[in-house]
Structure formats: C-alpha cells, structure tokens
C-alpha positions in Angstrom: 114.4 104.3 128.9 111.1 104.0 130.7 111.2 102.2 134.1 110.5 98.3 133.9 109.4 96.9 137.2 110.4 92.7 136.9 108.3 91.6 139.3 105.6 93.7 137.4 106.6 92.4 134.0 107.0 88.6 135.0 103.6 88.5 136.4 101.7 90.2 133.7 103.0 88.2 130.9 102.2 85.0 133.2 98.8 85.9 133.3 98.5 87.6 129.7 100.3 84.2 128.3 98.6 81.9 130.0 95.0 83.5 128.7 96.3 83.8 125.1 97.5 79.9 125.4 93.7 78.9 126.7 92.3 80.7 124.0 94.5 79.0 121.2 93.2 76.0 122.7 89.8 76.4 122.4 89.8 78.2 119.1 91.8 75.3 117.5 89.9 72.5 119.6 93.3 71.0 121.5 93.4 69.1 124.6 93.7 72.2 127.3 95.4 71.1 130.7 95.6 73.8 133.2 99.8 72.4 134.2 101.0 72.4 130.4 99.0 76.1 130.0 100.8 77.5 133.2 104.2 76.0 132.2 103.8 77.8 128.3 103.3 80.9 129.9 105.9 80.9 132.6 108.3 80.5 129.3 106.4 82.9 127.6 106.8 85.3 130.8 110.9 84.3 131.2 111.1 85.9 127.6 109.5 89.2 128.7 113.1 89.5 130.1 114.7 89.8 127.0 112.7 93.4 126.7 115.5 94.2 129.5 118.1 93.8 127.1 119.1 95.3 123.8 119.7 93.4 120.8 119.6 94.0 116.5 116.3 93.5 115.1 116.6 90.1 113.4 118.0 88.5 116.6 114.8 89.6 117.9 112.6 88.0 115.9 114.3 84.9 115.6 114.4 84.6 119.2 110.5 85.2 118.9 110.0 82.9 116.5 111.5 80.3 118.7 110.2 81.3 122.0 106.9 81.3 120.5 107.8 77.5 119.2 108.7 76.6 122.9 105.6 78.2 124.2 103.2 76.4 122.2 105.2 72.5 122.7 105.0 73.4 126.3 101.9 73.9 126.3 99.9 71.5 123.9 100.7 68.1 123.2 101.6 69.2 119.2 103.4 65.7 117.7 103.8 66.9 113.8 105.6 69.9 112.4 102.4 70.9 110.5 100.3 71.3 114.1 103.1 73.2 115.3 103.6 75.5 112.7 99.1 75.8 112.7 99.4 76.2 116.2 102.2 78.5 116.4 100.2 81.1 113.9 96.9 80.2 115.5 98.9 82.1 119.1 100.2 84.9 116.9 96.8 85.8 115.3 95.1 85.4 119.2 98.3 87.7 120.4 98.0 90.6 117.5 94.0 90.5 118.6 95.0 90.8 122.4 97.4 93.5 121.8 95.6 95.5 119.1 92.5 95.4 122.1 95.1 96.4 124.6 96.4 99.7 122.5 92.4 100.9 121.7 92.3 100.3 125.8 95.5 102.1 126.6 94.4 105.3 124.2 91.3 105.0 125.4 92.3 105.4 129.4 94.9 108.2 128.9 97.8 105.9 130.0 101.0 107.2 130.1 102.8 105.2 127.7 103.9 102.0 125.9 107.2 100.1 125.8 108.1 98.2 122.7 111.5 96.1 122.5 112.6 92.3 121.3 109.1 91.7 120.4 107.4 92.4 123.9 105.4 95.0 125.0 105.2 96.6 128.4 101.9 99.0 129.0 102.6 101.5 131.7 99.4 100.4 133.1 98.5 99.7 136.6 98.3 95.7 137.5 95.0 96.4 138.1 93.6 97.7 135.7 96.1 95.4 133.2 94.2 92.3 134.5 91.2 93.8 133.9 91.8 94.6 130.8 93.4 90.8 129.8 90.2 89.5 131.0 88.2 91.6 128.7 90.0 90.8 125.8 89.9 87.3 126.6 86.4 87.5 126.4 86.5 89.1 123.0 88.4 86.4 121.1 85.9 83.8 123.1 83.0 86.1 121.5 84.7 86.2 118.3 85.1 82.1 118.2 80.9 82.1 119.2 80.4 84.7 116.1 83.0 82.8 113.5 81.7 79.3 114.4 84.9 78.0 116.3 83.5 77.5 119.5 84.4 73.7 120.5 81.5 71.5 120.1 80.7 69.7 123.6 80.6 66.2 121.8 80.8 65.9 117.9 79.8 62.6 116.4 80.1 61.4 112.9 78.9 58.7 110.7 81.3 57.2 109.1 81.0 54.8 106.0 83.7 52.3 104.8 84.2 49.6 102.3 87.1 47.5 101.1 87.3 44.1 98.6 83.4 44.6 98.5 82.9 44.8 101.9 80.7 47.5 103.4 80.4 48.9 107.3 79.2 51.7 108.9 80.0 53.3 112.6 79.9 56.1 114.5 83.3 58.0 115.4 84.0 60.6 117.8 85.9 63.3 116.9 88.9 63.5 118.9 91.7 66.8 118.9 94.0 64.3 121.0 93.6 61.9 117.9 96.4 63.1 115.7 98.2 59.9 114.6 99.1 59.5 111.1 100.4 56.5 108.6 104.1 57.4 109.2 105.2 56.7 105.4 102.0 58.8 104.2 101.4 61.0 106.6 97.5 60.2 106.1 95.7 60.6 108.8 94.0 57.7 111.2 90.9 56.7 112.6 90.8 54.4 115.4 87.9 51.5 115.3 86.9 48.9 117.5 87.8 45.5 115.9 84.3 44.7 116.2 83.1 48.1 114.3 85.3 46.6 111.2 85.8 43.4 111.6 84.1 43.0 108.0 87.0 44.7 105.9 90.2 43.9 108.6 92.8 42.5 105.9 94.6 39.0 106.1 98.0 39.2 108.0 99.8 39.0 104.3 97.7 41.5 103.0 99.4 44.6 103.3 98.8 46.3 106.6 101.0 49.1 107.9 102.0 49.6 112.0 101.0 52.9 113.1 102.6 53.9 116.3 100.8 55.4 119.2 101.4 57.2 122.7 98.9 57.7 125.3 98.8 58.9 128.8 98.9 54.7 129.7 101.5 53.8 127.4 102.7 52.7 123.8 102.6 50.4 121.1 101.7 49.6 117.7 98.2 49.9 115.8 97.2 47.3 112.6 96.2 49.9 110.2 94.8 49.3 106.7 93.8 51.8 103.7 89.8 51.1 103.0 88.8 51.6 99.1 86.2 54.3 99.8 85.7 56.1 102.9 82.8 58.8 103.3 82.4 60.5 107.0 79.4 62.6 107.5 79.7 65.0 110.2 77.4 68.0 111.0 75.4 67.8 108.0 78.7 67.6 106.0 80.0 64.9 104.1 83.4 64.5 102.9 85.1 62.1 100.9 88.9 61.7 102.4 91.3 61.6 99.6 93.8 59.8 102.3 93.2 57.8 105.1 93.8 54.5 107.5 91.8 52.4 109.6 93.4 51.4 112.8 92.5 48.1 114.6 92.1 48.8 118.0 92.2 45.4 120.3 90.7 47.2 123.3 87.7 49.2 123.4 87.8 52.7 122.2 84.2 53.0 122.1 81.9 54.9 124.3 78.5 55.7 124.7 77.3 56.2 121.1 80.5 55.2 119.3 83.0 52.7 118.1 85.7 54.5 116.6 88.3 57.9 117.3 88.2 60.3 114.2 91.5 62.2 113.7 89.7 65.8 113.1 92.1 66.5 109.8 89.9 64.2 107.9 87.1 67.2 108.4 88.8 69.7 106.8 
C-alpha cells in the first residue's frame, strides 16, 4: 500500500471540501456562511480516514452516501428531504468536476501516483502544488457557473401578480434561497408579503387559512397563509404561472428597499 501521511490527508481534504462546499453554494444560490462551510468540510475531511481502512465495496458507498448527507446538513441550512437530496447531487456533480480536473493535472505533471479506496482519493502530490491546483479548479466550476448562467444574481426582483374572490394586487418580491418554507400538508411553496402589500385579498378568520411554521435566526412562530386563485410572478423577463402556492401574512415588515414580499425561489423553476 502506498504511504498515507494523516496530517497530509486531513488537511487537504479540509481545504478541498471546504472549496467544493462554497462552490455548491453558489452554483445552487444557498445561504453560504464561512462557520457551517468549515464545519462540512472538517466532516468531509474526518472521512478521508476511512481511506486508512479496508472495507467491502457496498459498505463503502453507503458510508459515502451518508457522509456526503452529513456534509451537506452541516454545511447549509437544507430543511426538506427534496433540497437535501438536490443538494447532495449538486456536491457530487461539483466533486466528479474537481476530481476529473485533478487527474488531467496529475497526468499532466508526471506525478507519481494516485490512491483510490472507500470512495476517497489521495494524489501523491506535493501540498503545494495540491492547493494550487484546488484553487484552479475552483475557479473552473466558478467559470463554468458564469458560462452556464448559474452565477448568483447580486439582487433578483420579481413582479408578482395576485388575485383572490375578485380581488387584484401587485408587488414586488425578492427572491430569497433562505426562503424555503412550504404549506406543510401541500408541500407548496410560500411567499412572504407584507400585510400591507395584500391586504386586499387577506381571507376572513373563518375562511380557510392554513399556519405555516417558520424559523429564523431571531426565533419562531406561525405564519397566516392563504392559497390566492391566480398567481403570476414575472421574474427576469420570465413569467410563470405557479401551479401551487401560498401567501404568507407577515405582521412585521419583510420589506426592503424596492420590495414587499420574500419569494421562495421553487416557484421560478
């Protein structure tokens, strides 16, 4: 067996992981903190371990499969089974990019050879020249979210039409990729309003409104939601026509300069 240096092993997957988690992040516009990308990719680096030890080939990729589960909750704030599961396929697409890079580099410098075991790889590259070539890579899946059109917008504002019982309003939302609250018996997704943006189509207290739960860095509690009749959100020069979807009654002001309302981005897609 070629010779595995830990210390070696631990800190290249740190900084490999943590640049792979950054750029699942921006490719699938989630909320990126610097703490939760650093605490991913020390799990992600504590399973390079496992590359120490010998074990049957399903094992293997079951423990992947889960590692890579924990990996991701640690490092985004992923609430529903269907983000994880995008997410989770979002970092193995980003990781079979980085390592497919990494093998044209390695036969490209001559390097002496390439360890393959339990899923993770170890380059018999020198740190050095490792880094350097995790940062390059980097900056091709960066290039190739520019060239695709996945680059995260700075600020992307929508118009948003609703009406319900005859009642028409219009608003601006912000699209927001912390905004992933859903109806919990639909699963449909939920945009935020000020009660001022909608005050024209909020329901009676009898008339049918569902509580949609919520967390935020400030606390918990309980949205008024209702289902409009027609909702049309123009974003981008795109319109679409959401075949599901709930207006939350937000008490406080979610607004900010330029808009009244959060848009959960599922309703774009």
């Amino acid at each position: 067996m070629r010779t595995v240096y830990v210390d070696v092993l631990l800190g290249l997957n740190l900084f490999i992981n943590y640049f792979l988690l950054l750029a699942v992040g921006k490719f699938l516009r989630l909320p990126v903190s610097r703490l939760r990308l650093l605490a991913g990719a020390a799990v992600g680096a504590a399973y390079s371990l496992t590359i120490l030890v010998a074990m049957p080939q399903a094992l293997a990729l079951l423990c992947r499969l889960a590692a890579s589960a924990v990996i991701v909750l640690a490092a985004f704030p992923v609430r529903t089974p269907k983000l994880l599961l995008r997410t989770v396929t979002a970092f193995y697409l980003v990781s079979f990019a980085f390592a497919g890079f990494l093998l044209v580099f390695w036969y490209l410098t001559s390097a002496q050879g390439i360890l393959i075991r339990n899923s993770v790889v170890y380059f018999d590259l020198s740190p050095l020249v490792f880094l350097a070539a995790t940062v390059l890579a980097y900056g091709a899946v960066r290039l190739l979210q520019r060239l695709t059109g996945r680059e995260e917008p700075k600020t992307l504002l929508c118009r948003v039409t609703a009406s319900r019982a005859g009642k028409s309003v219009a608003f601006t939302a912000r699209v927001d990729t912390g905004n992933s609250l859903t109806e919990p018996f639909s699963g449909a997704p939920v945009i935020v309003a000020d009660a001022a943006a909608i005050a024209a189509l909020i329901p009676g207290e009898d008339e049918g409104c569902r509580l949609v739960p919520f967390h935020t860095v400030s606390g918990s509690g309980l949205l008024r939601a209702f289902r409009p009749d027609d909702l049309l959100v123009e974003c981008a020069g795109r319109v679409t026509k959401p075949p599901q979807a709930y207006l939350a009654v937000s008490l406080r002001p979610v607004s900010g300069e330029g808009f009244q309302a959060i848009l959960n981005p599922s309703l774009l897609e």
